[in-house]
N, C-alpha and C positions, 0 to 999 in steps of 0.2 A: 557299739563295739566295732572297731575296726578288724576290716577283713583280710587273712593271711594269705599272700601268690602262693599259689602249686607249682612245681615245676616238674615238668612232664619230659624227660628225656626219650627223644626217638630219630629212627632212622629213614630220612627220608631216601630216594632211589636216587632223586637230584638234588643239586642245590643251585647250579649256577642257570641263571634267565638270561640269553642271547636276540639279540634285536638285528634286527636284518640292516641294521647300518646306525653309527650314531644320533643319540635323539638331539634335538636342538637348543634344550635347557641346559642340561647338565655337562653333555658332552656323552654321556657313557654311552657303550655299546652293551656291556653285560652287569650284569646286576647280583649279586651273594647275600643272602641274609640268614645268619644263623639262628634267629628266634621268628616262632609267630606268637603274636600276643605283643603288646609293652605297657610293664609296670608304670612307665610315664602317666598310661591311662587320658590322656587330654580327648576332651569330650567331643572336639572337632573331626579327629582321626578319622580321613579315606580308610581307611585299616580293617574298619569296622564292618564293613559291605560285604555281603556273602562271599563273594570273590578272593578273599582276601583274609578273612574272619574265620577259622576251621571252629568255630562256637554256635550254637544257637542261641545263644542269650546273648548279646553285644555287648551284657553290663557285664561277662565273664572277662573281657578282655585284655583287661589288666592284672589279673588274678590266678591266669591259668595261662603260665608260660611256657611255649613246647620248645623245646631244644634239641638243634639239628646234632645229633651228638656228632655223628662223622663227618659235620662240613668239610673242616679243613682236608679232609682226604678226598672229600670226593668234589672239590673246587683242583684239587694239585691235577687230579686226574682228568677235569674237563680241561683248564688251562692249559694243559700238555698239549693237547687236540686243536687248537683254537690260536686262531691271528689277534697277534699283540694289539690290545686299544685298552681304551679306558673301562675302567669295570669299577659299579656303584658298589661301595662295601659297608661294613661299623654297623653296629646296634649297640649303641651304650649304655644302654638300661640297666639297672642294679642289677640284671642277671647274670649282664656282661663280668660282673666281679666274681662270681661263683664258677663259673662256666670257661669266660676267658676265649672262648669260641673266636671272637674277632681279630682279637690279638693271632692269633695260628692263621687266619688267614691271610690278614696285613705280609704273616713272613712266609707265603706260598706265594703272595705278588710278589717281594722282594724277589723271592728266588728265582721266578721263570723270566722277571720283570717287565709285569704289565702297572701299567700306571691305574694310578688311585682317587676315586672321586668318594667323598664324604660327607652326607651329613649329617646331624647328630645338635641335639636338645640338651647334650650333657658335658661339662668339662671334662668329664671322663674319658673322655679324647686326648687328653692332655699324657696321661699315663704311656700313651703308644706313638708320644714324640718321638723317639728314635727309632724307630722303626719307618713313620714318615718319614723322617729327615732322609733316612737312605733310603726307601724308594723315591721321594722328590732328585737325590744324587742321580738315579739311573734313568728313572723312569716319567718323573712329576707326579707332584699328588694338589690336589683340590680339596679344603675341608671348609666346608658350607654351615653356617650354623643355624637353625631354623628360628625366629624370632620375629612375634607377630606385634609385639609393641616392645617400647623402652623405658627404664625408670624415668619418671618423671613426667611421661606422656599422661595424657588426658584419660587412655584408655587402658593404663598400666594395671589397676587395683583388678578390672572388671576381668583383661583378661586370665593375669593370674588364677581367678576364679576356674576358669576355662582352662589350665592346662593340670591342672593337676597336683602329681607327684614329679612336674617335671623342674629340672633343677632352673632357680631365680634367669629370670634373662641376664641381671647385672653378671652372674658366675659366666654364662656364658661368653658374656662381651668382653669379659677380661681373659679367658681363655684364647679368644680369638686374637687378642694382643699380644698373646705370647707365639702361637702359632705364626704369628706375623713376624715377629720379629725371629723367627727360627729361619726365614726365608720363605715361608709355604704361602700359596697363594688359600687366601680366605676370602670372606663374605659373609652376607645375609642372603636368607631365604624366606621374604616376607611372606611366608603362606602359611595355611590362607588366610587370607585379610577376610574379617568378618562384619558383614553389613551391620550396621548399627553399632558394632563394637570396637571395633580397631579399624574404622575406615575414615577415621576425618581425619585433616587434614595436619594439624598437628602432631597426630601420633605416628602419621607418618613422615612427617618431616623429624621426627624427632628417632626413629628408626634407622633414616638413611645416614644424619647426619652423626648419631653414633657408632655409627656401622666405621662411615670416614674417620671416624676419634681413635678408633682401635685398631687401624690397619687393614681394615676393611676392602676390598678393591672393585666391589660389585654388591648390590641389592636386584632380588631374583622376586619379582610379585607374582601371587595369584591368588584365585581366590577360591572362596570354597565350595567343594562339592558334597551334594548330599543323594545318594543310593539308600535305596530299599532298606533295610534292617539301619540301616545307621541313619538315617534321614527320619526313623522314627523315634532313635534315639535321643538326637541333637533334640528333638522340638519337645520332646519330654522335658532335656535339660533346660531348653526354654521356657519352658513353663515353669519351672520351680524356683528360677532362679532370675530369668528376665522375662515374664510375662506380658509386659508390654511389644516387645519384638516378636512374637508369636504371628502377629497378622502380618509385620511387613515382611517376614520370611515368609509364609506363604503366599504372598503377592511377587516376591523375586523369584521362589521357587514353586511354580504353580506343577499342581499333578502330571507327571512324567517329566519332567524336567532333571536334569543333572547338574547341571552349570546355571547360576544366576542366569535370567532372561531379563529383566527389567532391571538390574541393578546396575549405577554408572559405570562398570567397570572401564570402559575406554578413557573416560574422562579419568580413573584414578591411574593408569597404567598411564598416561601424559603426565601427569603431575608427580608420578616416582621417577620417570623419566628427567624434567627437569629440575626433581632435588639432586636428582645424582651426578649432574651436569654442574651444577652450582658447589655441589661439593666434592667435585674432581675425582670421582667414580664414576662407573657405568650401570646402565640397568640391564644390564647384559653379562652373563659369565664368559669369561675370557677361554678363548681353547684352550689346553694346555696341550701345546704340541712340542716336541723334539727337534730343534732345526736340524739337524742329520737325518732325523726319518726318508726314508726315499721319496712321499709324499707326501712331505711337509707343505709345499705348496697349495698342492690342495685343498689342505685343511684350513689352511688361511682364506684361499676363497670359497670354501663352503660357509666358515665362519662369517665374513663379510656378506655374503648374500642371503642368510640365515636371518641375519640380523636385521636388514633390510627388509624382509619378509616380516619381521615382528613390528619394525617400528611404521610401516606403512601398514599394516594392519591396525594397531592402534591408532592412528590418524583418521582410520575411516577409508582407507584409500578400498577401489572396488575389488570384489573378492579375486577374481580373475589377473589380476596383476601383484596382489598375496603369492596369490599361486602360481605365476610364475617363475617367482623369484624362489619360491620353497621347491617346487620342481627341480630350477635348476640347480639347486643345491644339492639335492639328490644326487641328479647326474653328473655333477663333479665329485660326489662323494666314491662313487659308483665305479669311476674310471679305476683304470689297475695299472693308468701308464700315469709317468709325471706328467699333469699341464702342461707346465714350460717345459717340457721336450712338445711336448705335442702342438702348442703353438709356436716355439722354434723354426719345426721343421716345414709346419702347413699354414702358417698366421691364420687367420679367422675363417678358412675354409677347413682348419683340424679343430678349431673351438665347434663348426656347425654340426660336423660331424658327431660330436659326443652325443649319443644315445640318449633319446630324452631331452635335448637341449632344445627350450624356445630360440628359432629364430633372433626373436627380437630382444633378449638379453647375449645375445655373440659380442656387440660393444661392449655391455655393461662389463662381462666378465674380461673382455680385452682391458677395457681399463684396471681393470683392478689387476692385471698381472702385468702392469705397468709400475702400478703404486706399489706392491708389495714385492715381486719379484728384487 
């Protein structure tokens, strides 16, 4: 007998999570989410870790939906307080139909106009196309759709097994074509790619390159994590269900571990890299910045040096020169003046200056405000 979701309506004190400057995947600086719990239920779900899980039993987690009832009011009233950037939004879970919570917040960003970063396992995104379309008019919006294999891949049947109640990947591939064709900037969000399951090399060539079929302009990898309470639950679901992967998950994921340790992921993060290449996308999300913003500059070179930070890290390149490109990215992020005023007026004795800036990327970022300026 299948089991009926609760929905638990309550008032949290917050709703909106602030980061002391944009993260380097998504873009966003703040984050809104009107449910904990999701009916999607997919057995992979970070979601599931105490941190994040208000459940003692992990298997409640799709069962027992809590709803932020006053989001939307009490997002208008932190937004009001708060410097325009990008802010992560949407939970399109069947609760969203009941509930409707996301939709009220999408028209709180409209109205203060902070830009909108999404993403979402459900075509039920599709519903709050106009809404997108005018915050993308004012402000840009990003809708990401999460998909860890594609019809027809090798690893298509198994995962489905693994995600659940969540809607077919084909509904979402096609949702994204419409998205696309609205003007909105779209994608994949290959995460997480799971060892043994969705990591050969087919399913992700067959990922990226229908990602490219539907308008697609970017595939986002990573892979998966397993914490405490959910890390006991994935390997239950392994057992009942892929038994064989049982040893090699505990070989990639040995006791205290969070992130694969043995698993190739360098080697798979090159090889999305150059299907995306091949198929005239990136393995990078694009900013979405405002050319009027006052430091829109900026954001262009933090983007380029971000990114630079990722793809030499995947190479192997040594930690210490990761790091100082990630650094510097900070500290241009960080600045409150424009660049280009600030290398205008002092050429590369006002780039040494920025707080935090290595020495030895002052060229690198001169060039680049060469190239882009």
């Amino acid at each position: 007998m299948s089991r009926l979701a609760v929905f638990i309506p309550y008032q949290p004190k917050t709703v909106l999570n602030k980061g002391k400057r944009a993260d380097h995947w998504f873009w966003t600086r703040y984050s809104a989410y009107p449910y904990l719990g999701c009916q999607h239920g997919c057995e992979f779900c970070y979601c599931r870790e105490h941190k994040f899980c208000p459940h003692d039993d992990p298997a409640d987690f799709p069962y027992v939906i809590r709803a932020k009832e006053k989001a939307p009011l009490l997002l208008r009233r932190a937004l009001a307080r708060a410097q325009v950037d990008v802010i992560g939004l949407g939970d399109y879970q069947p609760a969203e139909r009941k509930f409707g919570l996301t939709r009220q917040m999408l028209e709180v960003c409209l109205e203060l106009g902070f830009p909108v970063f999404i993403l979402s396992r459900s075509p039920l995104v599709l519903r709050d196309l106009d809404l997108l379309q005018a915050i993308n008019e004012r402000a840009r919006v990003t809708v990401a759709f999460s998909a860890i294999s594609a019809p027809g891949a090798p690893s298509y049947e198994k995962v489905c097994q693994m995600e659940r109640l969540a809607p077919k990947a084909e509904k979402r591939f096609s949702a994204m074509a419409q998205i696309s064709r609205a003007g909105i900037m779209t994608g994949t969000c290959l995460m997480p790619i799971l060892p043994g399951l969705s990591d050969d090399d087919a399913s992700l060539a067959a990922v990226v390159k229908t990602t490219a079929d539907h308008g697609g302009r970017f595939v986002l990898a990573g892979g998966l994590t397993l914490a405490d309470q959910q890390r006991d639950y994935f390997c239950n679901v392994l057992r009942e269900r892929f038994p064989d992967l049982v040893i090699p998950y505990q070989h990639f994921y040995p006791p205290g571990s969070y992130s694969p340790v043995r698993w190739p992921w360098l080697q798979i993060a090159r090889r999305i890299k150059v299907l995306c290449g091949e198929a005239g996308i990136s393995d990078r999300m694009p900013r979405p910045v405002i050319a009027a913003e006052k430091r829109a500059l900026n954001k262009r070179v933090v983007e380029a040096l971000a990114n630079q930070a990722y793809w030499m890290e995947i190479e192997g390149k040594p930690a210490s020169k990761v790091w100082a490109y990630r650094k510097a990215a900070w500290a241009v992020e960080d600045l409150e003046q424009d660049i280009g005023l600030v290398y205008r007026a002092m050429g590369s004795r006002g780039l040494a200056s920025i707080r935090d800036m290595d020495p030895a990327l002052v060229e690198v970022v001169e060039e680049l405000l060469h190239t882009l300026a």
